[in-house]
N, C-alpha and C positions, 0 to 999 in steps of 0.2 A: 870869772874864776871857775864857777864851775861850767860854764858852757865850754870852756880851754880842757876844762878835764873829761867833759864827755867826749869829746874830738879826740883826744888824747886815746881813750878807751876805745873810741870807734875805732879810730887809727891801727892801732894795738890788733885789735879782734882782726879785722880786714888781713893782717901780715899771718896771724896763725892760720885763721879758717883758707886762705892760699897756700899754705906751707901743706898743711893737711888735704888737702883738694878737694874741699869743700865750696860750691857757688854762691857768690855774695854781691846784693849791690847796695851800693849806698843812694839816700836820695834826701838831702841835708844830713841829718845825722841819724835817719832812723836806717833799719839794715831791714833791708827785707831778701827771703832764701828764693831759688829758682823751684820751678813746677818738681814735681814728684813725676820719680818713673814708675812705670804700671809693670805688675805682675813679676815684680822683683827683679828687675833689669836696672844693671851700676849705671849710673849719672856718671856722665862725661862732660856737663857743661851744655853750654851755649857756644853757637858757631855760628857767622855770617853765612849767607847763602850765593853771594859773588864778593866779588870786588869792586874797589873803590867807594863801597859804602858811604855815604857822605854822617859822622858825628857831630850833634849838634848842642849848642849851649841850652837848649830849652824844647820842649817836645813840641814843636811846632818846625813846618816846612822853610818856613823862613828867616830861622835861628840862624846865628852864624855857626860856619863852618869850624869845628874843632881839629877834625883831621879824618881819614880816611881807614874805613876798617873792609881789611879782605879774609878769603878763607882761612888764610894758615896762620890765624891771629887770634892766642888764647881769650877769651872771652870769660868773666862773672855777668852775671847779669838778674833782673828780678822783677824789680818797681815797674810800674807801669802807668802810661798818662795817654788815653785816648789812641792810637797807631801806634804810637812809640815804647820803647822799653829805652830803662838805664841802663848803660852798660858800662864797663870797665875793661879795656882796651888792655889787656897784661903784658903786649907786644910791645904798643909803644906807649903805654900809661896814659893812653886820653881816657878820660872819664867823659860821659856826655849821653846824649839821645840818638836812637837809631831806628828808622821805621822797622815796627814788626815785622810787617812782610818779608822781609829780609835779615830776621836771624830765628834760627832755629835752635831747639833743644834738644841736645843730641843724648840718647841712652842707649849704651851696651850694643853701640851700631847702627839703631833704629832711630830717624827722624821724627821728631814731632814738632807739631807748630808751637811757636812759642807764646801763643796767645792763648 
Protein backbone atom coordinates (compact mmCIF):
# COMPACT_ATOMS: atom_id res chain seq x y z
CA UNK A 1 0.00 0.00 0.00
CA UNK A 2 2.17 2.38 0.72
CA UNK A 3 5.02 1.46 -1.61
CA UNK A 4 1.80 1.75 -4.60
CA UNK A 5 1.40 5.34 -3.02
CA UNK A 6 4.86 6.39 -3.30
CA UNK A 7 5.05 5.29 -7.03
CA UNK A 8 1.87 6.97 -7.36
CA UNK A 9 3.58 10.31 -5.93
CA UNK A 10 6.76 9.70 -7.96
CA UNK A 11 4.70 9.20 -10.85
CA UNK A 12 2.70 12.41 -10.24
CA UNK A 13 5.88 14.67 -9.60
CA UNK A 14 7.84 13.15 -12.94
CA UNK A 15 4.39 14.48 -15.03
CA UNK A 16 4.53 18.14 -13.45
CA UNK A 17 8.36 18.78 -12.95
CA UNK A 18 8.09 17.82 -17.24
CA UNK A 19 5.20 19.99 -17.75
CA UNK A 20 7.27 22.84 -16.06
CA UNK A 21 10.68 21.78 -17.71
CA UNK A 22 12.33 20.94 -14.96
CA UNK A 23 15.17 17.76 -15.38
CA UNK A 24 14.38 14.63 -13.50
CA UNK A 25 15.46 11.06 -13.21
CA UNK A 26 14.10 8.25 -11.57
CA UNK A 27 16.20 5.28 -10.37
CA UNK A 28 13.56 2.89 -8.26
CA UNK A 29 11.75 5.45 -6.75
CA UNK A 30 14.20 7.89 -5.43
CA UNK A 31 14.30 11.23 -7.96
CA UNK A 32 17.40 12.61 -8.33
CA UNK A 33 17.79 16.60 -10.22
CA UNK A 34 20.52 17.01 -13.19
CA UNK A 35 24.03 19.01 -12.52
CA UNK A 36 23.63 22.72 -12.08
CA UNK A 37 24.62 25.47 -14.65
CA UNK A 38 27.36 27.86 -13.80
CA UNK A 39 27.29 31.47 -13.75
CA UNK A 40 23.71 31.75 -14.28
CA UNK A 41 23.09 30.11 -17.64
CA UNK A 42 19.18 28.39 -18.16
CA UNK A 43 19.36 24.51 -18.13
CA UNK A 44 18.15 23.01 -21.19
CA UNK A 45 18.49 19.36 -20.19
CA UNK A 46 20.47 16.50 -21.19
CA UNK A 47 21.15 15.54 -24.92
CA UNK A 48 22.74 12.57 -26.55
CA UNK A 49 25.94 13.15 -28.22
CA UNK A 50 25.13 10.89 -31.58
CA UNK A 51 22.90 8.49 -32.62
CA UNK A 52 21.83 5.11 -32.14
CA UNK A 53 22.82 5.34 -28.49
CA UNK A 54 22.31 1.85 -27.24
CA UNK A 55 19.57 2.18 -23.56
CA UNK A 56 20.08 -0.33 -21.25
CA UNK A 57 18.13 -2.37 -18.46
CA UNK A 58 20.97 -2.06 -15.85
CA UNK A 59 24.22 0.29 -16.04
CA UNK A 60 26.33 -2.31 -17.17
CA UNK A 61 27.70 -2.94 -21.19
CA UNK A 62 26.09 -6.02 -21.25
CA UNK A 63 22.40 -5.11 -20.16
CA UNK A 64 19.92 -5.85 -22.63
CA UNK A 65 19.14 -3.54 -25.11
CA UNK A 66 15.93 -1.07 -24.18
CA UNK A 67 16.07 0.91 -27.30
CA UNK A 68 17.98 3.48 -28.98
CA UNK A 69 18.46 7.11 -28.10
CA UNK A 70 19.73 9.96 -30.85
CA UNK A 71 20.23 13.78 -30.89
CA UNK A 72 16.82 15.09 -31.37
CA UNK A 73 15.50 13.08 -28.55
CA UNK A 74 14.28 15.03 -25.24
CA UNK A 75 16.17 13.80 -22.50
CA UNK A 76 15.57 14.06 -18.14
CA UNK A 77 18.32 12.55 -16.70
CA UNK A 78 20.43 12.60 -13.29
CA UNK A 79 21.33 9.23 -11.14
CA UNK A 80 24.40 7.82 -11.92
CA UNK A 81 26.08 4.19 -11.50
CA UNK A 82 29.89 4.02 -12.62
CA UNK A 83 30.00 5.19 -16.80
CA UNK A 84 26.34 5.20 -16.98
CA UNK A 85 23.65 7.76 -16.15
CA UNK A 86 19.60 7.20 -15.98
CA UNK A 87 18.00 8.58 -18.32
CA UNK A 88 14.45 9.11 -19.55
CA UNK A 89 13.91 8.93 -23.19
CA UNK A 90 10.60 11.75 -23.54
CA UNK A 91 10.75 10.82 -27.31
CA UNK A 92 10.00 7.57 -27.06
CA UNK A 93 9.39 6.85 -23.21
CA UNK A 94 12.31 4.18 -22.74
CA UNK A 95 13.52 4.83 -19.37
CA UNK A 96 17.03 2.94 -18.92
CA UNK A 97 21.00 3.32 -18.74
CA UNK A 98 23.14 5.12 -21.27
CA UNK A 99 26.97 5.43 -21.22
CA UNK A 100 28.06 9.01 -20.07
CA UNK A 101 30.33 9.44 -22.74
CA UNK A 102 27.62 10.10 -24.67
CA UNK A 103 25.17 12.38 -23.21
CA UNK A 104 25.78 15.62 -22.45
CA UNK A 105 24.41 18.65 -20.35
CA UNK A 106 23.28 21.10 -22.29
CA UNK A 107 22.98 25.05 -20.61
CA UNK A 108 21.95 28.14 -22.38
CA UNK A 109 23.81 26.71 -25.52
CA UNK A 110 26.90 25.73 -23.77
CA UNK A 111 27.98 21.82 -23.53
CA UNK A 112 29.07 20.37 -20.60
CA UNK A 113 30.00 16.83 -19.68
CA UNK A 114 27.60 15.20 -17.84
CA UNK A 115 29.70 13.48 -15.38
Amino acid sequence: MVRSMIKQVAAASLVVAAAVGLTVATSGTALAWGPACRNGEVSTGFKFTGDGIKIRTRPVGNATVLGLGYRSHSLAGGARSGDFIYIIDWTTNVRGWAPGAYVTWQCAGQTHPAG
